[in-house]
N, C-alpha and C positions, 0 to 999 in steps of 0.2 A: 843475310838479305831480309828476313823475314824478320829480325830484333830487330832492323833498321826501320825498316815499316812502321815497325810497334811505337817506335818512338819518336815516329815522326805523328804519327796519327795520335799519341798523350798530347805533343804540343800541341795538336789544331784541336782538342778536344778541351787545352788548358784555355788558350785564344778565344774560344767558340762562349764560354764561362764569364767574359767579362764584356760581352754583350750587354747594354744599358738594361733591354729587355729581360734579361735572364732572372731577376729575384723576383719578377711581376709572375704572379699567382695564374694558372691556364685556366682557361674557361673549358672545363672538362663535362659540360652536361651535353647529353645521349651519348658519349665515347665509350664505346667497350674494347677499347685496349688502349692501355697508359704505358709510355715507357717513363721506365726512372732511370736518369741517368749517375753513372759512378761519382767519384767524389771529383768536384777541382774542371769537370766536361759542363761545357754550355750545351743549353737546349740545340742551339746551331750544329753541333755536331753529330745528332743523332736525324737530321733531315732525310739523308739516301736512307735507313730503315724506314721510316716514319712512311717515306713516299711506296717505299715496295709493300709494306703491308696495307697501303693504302688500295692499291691496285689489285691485293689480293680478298678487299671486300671491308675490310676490318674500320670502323673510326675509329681513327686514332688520335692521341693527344702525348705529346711529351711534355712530361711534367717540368717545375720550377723547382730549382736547389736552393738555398740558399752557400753564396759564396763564403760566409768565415762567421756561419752559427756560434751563439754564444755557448750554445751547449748541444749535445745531443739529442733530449727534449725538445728545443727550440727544431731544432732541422727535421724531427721526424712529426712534430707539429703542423710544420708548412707543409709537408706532403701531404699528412693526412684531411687537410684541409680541402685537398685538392682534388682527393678521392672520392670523398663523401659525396662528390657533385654530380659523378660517373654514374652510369645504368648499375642494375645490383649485380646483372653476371657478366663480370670483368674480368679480363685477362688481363695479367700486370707482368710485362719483361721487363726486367730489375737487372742491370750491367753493372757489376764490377761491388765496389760498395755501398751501392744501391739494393743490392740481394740485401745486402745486412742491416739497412734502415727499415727492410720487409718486415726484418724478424719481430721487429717492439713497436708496429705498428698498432694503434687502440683497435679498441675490439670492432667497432662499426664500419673502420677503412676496412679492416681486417675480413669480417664479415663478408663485406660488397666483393668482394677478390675471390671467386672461383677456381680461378688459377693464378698460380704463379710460377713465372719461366723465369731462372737467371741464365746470366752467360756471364759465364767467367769471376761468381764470386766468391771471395777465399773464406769460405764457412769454417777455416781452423784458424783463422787470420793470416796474418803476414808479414813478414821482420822486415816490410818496407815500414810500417810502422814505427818501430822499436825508436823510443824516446821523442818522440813528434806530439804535438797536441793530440793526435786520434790514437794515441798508444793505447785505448783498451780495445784496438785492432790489431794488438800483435800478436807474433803468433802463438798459437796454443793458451793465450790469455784466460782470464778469472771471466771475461765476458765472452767471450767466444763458446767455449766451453757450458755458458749457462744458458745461451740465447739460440743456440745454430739450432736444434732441433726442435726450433720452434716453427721453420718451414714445415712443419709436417702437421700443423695445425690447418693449414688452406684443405679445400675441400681436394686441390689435385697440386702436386709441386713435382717440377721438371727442372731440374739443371743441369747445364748445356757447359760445359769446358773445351776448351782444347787438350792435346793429347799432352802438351807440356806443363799444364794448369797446375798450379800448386796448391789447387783446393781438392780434389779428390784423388783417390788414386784407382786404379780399375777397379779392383778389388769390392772399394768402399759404394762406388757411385752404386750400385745395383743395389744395396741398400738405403744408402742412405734417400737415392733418387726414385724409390719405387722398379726400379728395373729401366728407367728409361733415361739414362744421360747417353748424352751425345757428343761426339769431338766434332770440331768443324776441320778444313781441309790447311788452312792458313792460322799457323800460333800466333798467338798474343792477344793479350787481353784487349785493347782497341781494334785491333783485326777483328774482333769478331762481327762489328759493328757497321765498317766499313768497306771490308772487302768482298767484291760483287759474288765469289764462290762461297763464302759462309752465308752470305744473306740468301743465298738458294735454298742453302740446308739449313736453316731456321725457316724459310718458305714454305719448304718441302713438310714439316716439321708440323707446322702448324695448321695446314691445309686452308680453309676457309670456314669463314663464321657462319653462312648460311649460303643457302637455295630455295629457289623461287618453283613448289610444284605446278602441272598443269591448272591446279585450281583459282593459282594467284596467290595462294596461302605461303607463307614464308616458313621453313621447319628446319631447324638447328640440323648442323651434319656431324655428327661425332667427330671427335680429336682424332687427327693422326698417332698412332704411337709406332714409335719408332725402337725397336729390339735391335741391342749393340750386342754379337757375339762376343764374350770377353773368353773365352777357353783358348783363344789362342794366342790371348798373354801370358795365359799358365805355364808352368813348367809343366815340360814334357813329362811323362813317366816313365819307368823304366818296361819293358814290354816282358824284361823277363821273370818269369814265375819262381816264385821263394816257396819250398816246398812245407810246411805249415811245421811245427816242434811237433814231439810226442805227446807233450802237456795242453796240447790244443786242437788234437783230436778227440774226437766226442767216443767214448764206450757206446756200441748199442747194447741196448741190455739183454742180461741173458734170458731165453724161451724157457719157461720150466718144460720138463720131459713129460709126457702122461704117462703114469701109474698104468700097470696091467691091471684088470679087471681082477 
């Protein structure tokens, strides 16, 4: 049911991509949260996020892709254009391979970007790729492998998978992610986006950008951070005690005797 989902919500995100409007550049000045959408998804399909984080205080703006970049340069170009426009402490959700346009972002877009939160993108790539024009997105790639740990340049990075996600694995994410990846309730990578129980838990997630004290003064509210128990993906231990070799108990040393006077 839920592949089925997945795949119906790529076509409305492929559909939403060939919008006349979609290569037209956003008018991103005073927005302090940009989403960047994955690769092949028009701006129109990231509208239901755009509007719930609206509601939770945030300007937003969803960025412009370009649909069939001449090159990689070219495509991370148009974004970064588009950032430079935005306030300097920016939050940037990056979906899918949109996280991996973050990575080789110039240093000024790069800069402005306080945070970055993806959902769902394969920072080891992906053999959806393998032999397609974006093959230096496959997986375990000569690019992947030189650029992924480049998320860790933003002042704060947060990525968000689902628990079926073929970018992290438990293990990994609490490093690679700082300690704070998150699964959403609903797999697939456009599920993340779309389906009203994961946009709770990116809500949840992200709390609110500000508050208004009794003075009228406005003062920033810290991030949510959200702590995934992972211990009880581990493997169990065993409870029974192994009694230690001979060679691995310690000698105490021997007390010399006192001498009689």
């Amino acid at each position: 049911m839920f592949r089925f989902l997945d795949k119906w919500e790529s076509f409305l995100a492929r559909l939403a991509s060939y919008s006349p409007s979609q290569e037209a550049p956003t008018d991103c000045k005073g927005k302090n949260l940009l989403i960047l959408p994955t690769l092949h998804a028009g701006k129109g399909f990231y509208k239901k996020l755009a509007k719930s984080l609206e509601n939770q205080g945030f300007q937003v703006a969803i960025l412009s892709t370009l649909r069939n970049p001449d090159s990689l340069d070219e495509a991370v170009d148009h974004v970064a254009k588009q950032i430079v426009d935005a306030t300097d402490d920016l939050t940037l959700v990056a979906h899918g391979t949109g996280g991996l346009l973050s990575l080789i972002l110039p240093d000024q877009a790069r800069r402005m970007t306080r945070r970055l939160i993806t959902l769902g993108t394969p920072f080891h790539g992906s053999a959806t790729f393998h032999g397609s024009s974006h093959s230096y997105w496959d997986y375990e790639s000569d690019w992947v492998k030189h650029n992924f740990k480049n998320a860790l340049f933003f002042p704060m990075f947060q990525p968000l998978a689902t628990i079926e996600d073929f970018s992290f694995k438990p293990t990994q994410a609490t490093t690679f992610g700082q300690g704070r990846d998150l699964w959403f309730d609903i797999p697939g990578n456009y599920n993340l986006v779309k389906r009203t129980e994961n946009l709770r838990t990116i809500l949840e997630f992200l709390g609110t950008p500000k508050e208004e004290t009794k003075h009228g003064k406005v003062n920033p509210l810290p991030y949510k951070k959200v702590e995934v128990d992972f211990s009880k993906f581990q493997p169990k231990k065993s409870k029974e005690k192994t009694n230690p070799s001979p060679s691995a108990k310690k000698k105490s040393p021997a007390k010399k005797k006192k001498g009689k006077a």
